[in-house]
C-alpha positions as CSV (number, residue, x, y, z in Angstrom):
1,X,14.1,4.7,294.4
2,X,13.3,8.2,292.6
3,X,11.8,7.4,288.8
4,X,11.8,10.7,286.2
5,X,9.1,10.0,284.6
6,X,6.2,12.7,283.0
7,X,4.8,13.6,286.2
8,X,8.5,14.0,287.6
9,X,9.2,16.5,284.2
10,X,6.0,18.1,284.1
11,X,6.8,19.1,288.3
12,X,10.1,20.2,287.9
13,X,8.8,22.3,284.3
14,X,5.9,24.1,287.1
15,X,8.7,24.9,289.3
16,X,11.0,26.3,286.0
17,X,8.0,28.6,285.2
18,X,7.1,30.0,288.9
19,X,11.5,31.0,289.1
20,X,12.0,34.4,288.0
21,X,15.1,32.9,286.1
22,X,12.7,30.4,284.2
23,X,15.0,27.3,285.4
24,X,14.8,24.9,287.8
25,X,17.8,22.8,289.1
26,X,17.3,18.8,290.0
27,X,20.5,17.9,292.1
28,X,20.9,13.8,291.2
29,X,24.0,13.3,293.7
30,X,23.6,11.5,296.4
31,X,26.3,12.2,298.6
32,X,28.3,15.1,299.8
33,X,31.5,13.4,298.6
34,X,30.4,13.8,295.1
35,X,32.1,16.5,293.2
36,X,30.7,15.9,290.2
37,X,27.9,18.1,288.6
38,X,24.8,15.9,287.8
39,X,21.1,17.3,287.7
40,X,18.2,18.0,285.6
41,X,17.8,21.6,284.3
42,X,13.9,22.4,283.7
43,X,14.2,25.4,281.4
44,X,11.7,28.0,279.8
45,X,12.2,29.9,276.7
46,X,13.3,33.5,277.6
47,X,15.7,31.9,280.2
48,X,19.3,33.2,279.8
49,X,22.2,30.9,279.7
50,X,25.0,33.0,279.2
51,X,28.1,31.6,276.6
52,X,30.4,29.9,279.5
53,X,33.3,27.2,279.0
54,X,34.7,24.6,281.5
55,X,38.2,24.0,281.0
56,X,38.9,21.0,282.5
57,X,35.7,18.5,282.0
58,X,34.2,17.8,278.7
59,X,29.8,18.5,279.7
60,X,27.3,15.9,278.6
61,X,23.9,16.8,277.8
62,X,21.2,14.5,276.9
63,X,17.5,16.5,276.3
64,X,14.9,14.5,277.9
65,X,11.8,16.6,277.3
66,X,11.4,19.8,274.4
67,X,13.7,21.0,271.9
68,X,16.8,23.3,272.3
69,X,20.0,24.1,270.7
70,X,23.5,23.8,271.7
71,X,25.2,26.9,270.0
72,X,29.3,26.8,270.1
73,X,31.4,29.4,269.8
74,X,35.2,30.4,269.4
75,X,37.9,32.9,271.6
76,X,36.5,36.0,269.8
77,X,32.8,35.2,270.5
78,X,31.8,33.7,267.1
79,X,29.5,31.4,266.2
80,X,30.8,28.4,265.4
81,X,27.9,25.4,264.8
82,X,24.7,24.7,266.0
83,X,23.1,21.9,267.8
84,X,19.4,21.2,267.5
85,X,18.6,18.8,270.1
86,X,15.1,17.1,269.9
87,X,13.8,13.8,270.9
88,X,10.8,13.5,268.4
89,X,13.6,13.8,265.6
90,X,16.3,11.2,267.1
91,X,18.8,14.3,268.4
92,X,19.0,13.4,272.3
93,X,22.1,15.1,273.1
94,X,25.6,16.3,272.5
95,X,28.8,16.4,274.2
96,X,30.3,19.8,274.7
97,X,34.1,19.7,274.3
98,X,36.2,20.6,277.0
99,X,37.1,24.2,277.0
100,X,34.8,25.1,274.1
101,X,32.5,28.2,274.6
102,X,29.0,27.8,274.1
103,X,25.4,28.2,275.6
104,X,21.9,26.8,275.3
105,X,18.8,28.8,273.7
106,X,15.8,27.1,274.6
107,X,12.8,26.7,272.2
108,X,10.3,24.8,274.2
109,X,10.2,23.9,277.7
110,X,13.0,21.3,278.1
111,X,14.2,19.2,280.5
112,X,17.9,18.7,280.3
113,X,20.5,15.9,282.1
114,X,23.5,17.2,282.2
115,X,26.9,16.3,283.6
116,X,30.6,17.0,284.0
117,X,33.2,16.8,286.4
118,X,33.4,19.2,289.1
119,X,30.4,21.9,290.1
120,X,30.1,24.8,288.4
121,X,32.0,27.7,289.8
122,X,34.7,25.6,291.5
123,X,35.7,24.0,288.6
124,X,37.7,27.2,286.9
125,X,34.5,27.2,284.6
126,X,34.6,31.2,283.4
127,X,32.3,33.0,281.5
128,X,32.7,34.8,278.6
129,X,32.2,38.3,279.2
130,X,29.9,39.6,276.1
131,X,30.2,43.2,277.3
132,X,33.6,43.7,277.2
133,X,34.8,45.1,273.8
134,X,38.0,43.7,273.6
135,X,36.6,40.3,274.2
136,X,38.8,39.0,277.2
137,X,37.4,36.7,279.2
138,X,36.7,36.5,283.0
139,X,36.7,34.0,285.6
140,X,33.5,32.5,286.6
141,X,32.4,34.6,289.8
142,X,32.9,33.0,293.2
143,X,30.2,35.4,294.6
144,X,26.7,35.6,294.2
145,X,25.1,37.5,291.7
146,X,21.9,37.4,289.2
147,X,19.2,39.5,287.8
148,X,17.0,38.3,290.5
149,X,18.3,39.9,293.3
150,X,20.7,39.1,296.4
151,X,21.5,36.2,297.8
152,X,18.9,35.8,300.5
153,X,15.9,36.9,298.7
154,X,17.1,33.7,296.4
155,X,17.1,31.3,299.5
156,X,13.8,32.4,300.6
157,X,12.2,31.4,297.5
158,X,14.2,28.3,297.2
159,X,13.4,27.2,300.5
160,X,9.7,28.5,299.9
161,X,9.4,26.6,296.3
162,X,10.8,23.4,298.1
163,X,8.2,23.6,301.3
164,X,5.2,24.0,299.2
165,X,6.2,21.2,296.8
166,X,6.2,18.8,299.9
167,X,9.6,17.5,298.8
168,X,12.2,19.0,301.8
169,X,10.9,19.8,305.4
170,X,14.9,20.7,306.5
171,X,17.1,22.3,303.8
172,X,20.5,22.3,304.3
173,X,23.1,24.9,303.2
174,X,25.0,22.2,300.9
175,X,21.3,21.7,299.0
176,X,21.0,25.1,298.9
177,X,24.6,25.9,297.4
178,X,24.0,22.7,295.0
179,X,21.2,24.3,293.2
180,X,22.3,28.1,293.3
181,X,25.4,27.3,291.9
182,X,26.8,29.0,295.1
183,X,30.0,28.4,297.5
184,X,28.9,27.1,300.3
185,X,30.5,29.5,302.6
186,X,28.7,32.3,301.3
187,X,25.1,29.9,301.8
188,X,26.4,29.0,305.3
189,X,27.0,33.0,305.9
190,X,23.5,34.2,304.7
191,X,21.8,31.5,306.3
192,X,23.2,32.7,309.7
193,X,22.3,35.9,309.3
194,X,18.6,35.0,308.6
195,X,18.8,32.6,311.1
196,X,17.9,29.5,309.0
């Protein structure tokens, strides 16, 4: 049996801070046949959650550890309301409507459990597309892209952050997709060609 307790959060807060993106991703199923998103999200303040909606699942998120806020918006990008979420203050978590647009802006390192139904990606979550001036909205991508580079340069450090901690000798495509957030086609590709 796993516990999350302090040591737990303060591990998974080391390996948020040593990620370029200032996250790190827990994966909490337990099976392959689980379609379900359910993890812990270590983030940093400075990290970058861009405003994102998932039509067809309502998203729970209960704050473990920090202090963040839930910001929701509406079609045309406006701000809508405001969610402080804090333990110390009785405001554990929220429930994100289905469909509604909204993002997290962290304040202090905070350790997030959050859950819905389907992974993101393949669930027709989309983002909303800030740069565009006539506010459409596009489809979440099915390919990989960040800020931190391509996709192998991402699976290196994943698999190098994992072996270090002590916590994975073998890690499989699936965990790899799982906590990129990328199809597992494209992780089963790029593996290949690094010969993983």
């Amino acid at each position: 049996m796993n516990t999350i307790d302090k040591d737990f959060i303060d591990k998974l807060l080391k390996q948020a801070a040593a990620n370029p993106r200032l996250r790190q991703n827990f994966d909490l199923r337990t099976s392959t046949s689980d379609t379900s998103q359910r993890m812990l999200n270590a983030m940093l303040p400075g990290t970058i959650v861009p405003i994102h909606r998932h039509p067809a699942s309502t998203e729970n998120v209960l704050l473990l550890h920090g202090r963040i806020v839930e910001v929701i918006y509406d079609n045309d990008g406006n701000e809508l309301k405001r969610f402080l979420l804090n333990p110390a203050t009785g405001n554990y978590g929220c429930i994100v409507p289905q469909g509604a647009w909204h993002k997290v802006e962290v304040m202090e390192p905070s350790v997030i459990y959050e859950a819905k139904d389907g992974r993101y990606g393949a669930d027709g979550s989309e983002m909303f597309d800030d740069h565009n001036t006539t506010g459409t909205i596009s489809p979440a991508s099915t390919t990989f892209s960040n800020s931190i580079g391509d996709l192998k340069k991402n699976i290196e450090y994943l698999i190098g952050m994992e072996r270090q901690s002590g916590s994975m000798e073998v890690i499989t495509p699936l965990y790899v997709s799982r906590m990129l957030h990328v199809p597992l086609e494209e992780v089963e590709r790029v593996m290949k060609e690094m010969d993983i």
